[in-house]
C-alpha positions in Angstrom: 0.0 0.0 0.0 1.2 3.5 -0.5 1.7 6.2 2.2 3.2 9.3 2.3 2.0 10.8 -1.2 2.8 8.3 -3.0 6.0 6.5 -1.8 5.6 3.1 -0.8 5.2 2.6 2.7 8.3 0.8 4.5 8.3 -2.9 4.7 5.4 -2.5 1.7 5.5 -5.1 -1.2 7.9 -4.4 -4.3 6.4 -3.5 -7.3 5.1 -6.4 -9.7 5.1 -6.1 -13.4 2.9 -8.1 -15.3 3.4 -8.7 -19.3 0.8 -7.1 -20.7 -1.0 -8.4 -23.7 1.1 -7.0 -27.1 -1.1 -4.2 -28.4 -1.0 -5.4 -31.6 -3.4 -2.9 -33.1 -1.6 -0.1 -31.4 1.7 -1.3 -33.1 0.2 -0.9 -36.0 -0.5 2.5 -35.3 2.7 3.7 -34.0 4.5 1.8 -36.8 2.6 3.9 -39.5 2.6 7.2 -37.8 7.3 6.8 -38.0 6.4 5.7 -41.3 4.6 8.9 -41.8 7.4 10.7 -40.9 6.8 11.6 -37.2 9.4 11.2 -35.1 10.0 8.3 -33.2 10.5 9.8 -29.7 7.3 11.3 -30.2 5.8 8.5 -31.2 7.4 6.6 -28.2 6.9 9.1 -25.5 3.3 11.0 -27.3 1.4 11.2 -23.8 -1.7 9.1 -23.5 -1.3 8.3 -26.8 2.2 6.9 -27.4 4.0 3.6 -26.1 4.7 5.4 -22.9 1.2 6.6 -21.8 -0.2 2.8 -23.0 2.5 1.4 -20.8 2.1 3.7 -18.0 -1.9 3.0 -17.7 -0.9 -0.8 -17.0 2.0 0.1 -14.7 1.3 2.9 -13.2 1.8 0.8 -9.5 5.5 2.3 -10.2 4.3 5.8 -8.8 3.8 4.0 -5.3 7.7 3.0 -5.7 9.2 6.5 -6.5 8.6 6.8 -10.3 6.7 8.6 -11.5 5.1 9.3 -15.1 7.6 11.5 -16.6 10.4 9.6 -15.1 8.7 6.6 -16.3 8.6 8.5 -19.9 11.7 9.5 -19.9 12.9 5.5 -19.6 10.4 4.3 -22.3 11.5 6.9 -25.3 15.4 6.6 -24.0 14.6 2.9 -25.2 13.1 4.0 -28.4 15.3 1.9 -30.5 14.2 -1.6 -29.2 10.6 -0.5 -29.0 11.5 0.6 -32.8 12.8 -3.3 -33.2 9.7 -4.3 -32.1 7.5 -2.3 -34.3 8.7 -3.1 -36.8 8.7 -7.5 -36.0 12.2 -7.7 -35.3 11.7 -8.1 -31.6 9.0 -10.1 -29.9 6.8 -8.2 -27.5 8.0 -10.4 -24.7 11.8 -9.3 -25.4 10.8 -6.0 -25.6 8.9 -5.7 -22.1 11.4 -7.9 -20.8 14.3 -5.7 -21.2 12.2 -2.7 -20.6 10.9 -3.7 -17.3 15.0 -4.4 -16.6 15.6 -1.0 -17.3 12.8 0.7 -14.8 14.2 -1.6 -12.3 17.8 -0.7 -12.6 16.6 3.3 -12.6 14.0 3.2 -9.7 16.1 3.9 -6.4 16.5 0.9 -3.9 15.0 3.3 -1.3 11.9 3.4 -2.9 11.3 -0.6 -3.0 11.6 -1.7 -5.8 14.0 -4.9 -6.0 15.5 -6.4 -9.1 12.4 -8.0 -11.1 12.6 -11.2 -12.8 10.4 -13.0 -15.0 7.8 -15.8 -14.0 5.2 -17.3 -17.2 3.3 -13.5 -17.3 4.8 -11.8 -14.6 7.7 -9.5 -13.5 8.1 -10.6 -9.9 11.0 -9.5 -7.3 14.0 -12.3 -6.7 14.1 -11.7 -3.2 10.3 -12.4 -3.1 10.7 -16.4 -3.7 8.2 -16.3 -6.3 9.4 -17.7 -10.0 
């Protein structure tokens, strides 16, 4: 549970990271609009509309460990060229979360709970948790 505006409350559980379904129509979407000629980062980052704001609606639990949107942004375009890999069928969705969700948990400060997250059949889970 979160305390203290936001930050997660001592003792509280790390942040989980499920593997959301691949928006596949959304690719499509994103993948046109570069095509189209607009740039990438804005593609990627966009707000509500762009990689970042689809990925932040599904993990927005991250605010409750210390990042918040625009950091969370921030992460998500600065990995623009993997998403880019993936729009365009040279990654699979699950490589591209899977690194991605590596990165947040690298950036996120250790104060702020979140733990190195692994990978169980659909969901990011914390080593130190036991679960697998």
């Amino acid at each position: 549970m979160s305390t203290n505006g936001g930050e997660a409350a001592p003792g509280s559980a790390p942040a989980h990271l499920h593997l959301p379904d691949e928006p596949a129509g959304r690719r499509e979407h994103w993948r046109a609009a570069v095509l189209d000629g607009k740039d990438l980062s804005d593609v990627v980052g966009g707000g509500g509309d762009g990689v970042a704001g689809w990925l932040w609606a599904r993990w927005s639990t991250l605010a409750a460990h210390g990042m918040g949107e625009e950091a969370f942004s921030a992460v998500v375009v600065d990995y623009r060229r993997e998403l880019w890999l993936w729009l365009t069928g040279d990654r699979l969705w699950e490589q591209c979360c899977s690194g991605l969700i590596g990165r947040i948990g690298r950036r996120v400060d250790a104060e702020n709970s979140i733990e190195p997250l692994t990978l169980t059949s659909t969901t990011y889970t914390s080593r130190r948790s036991g679960s697998r």
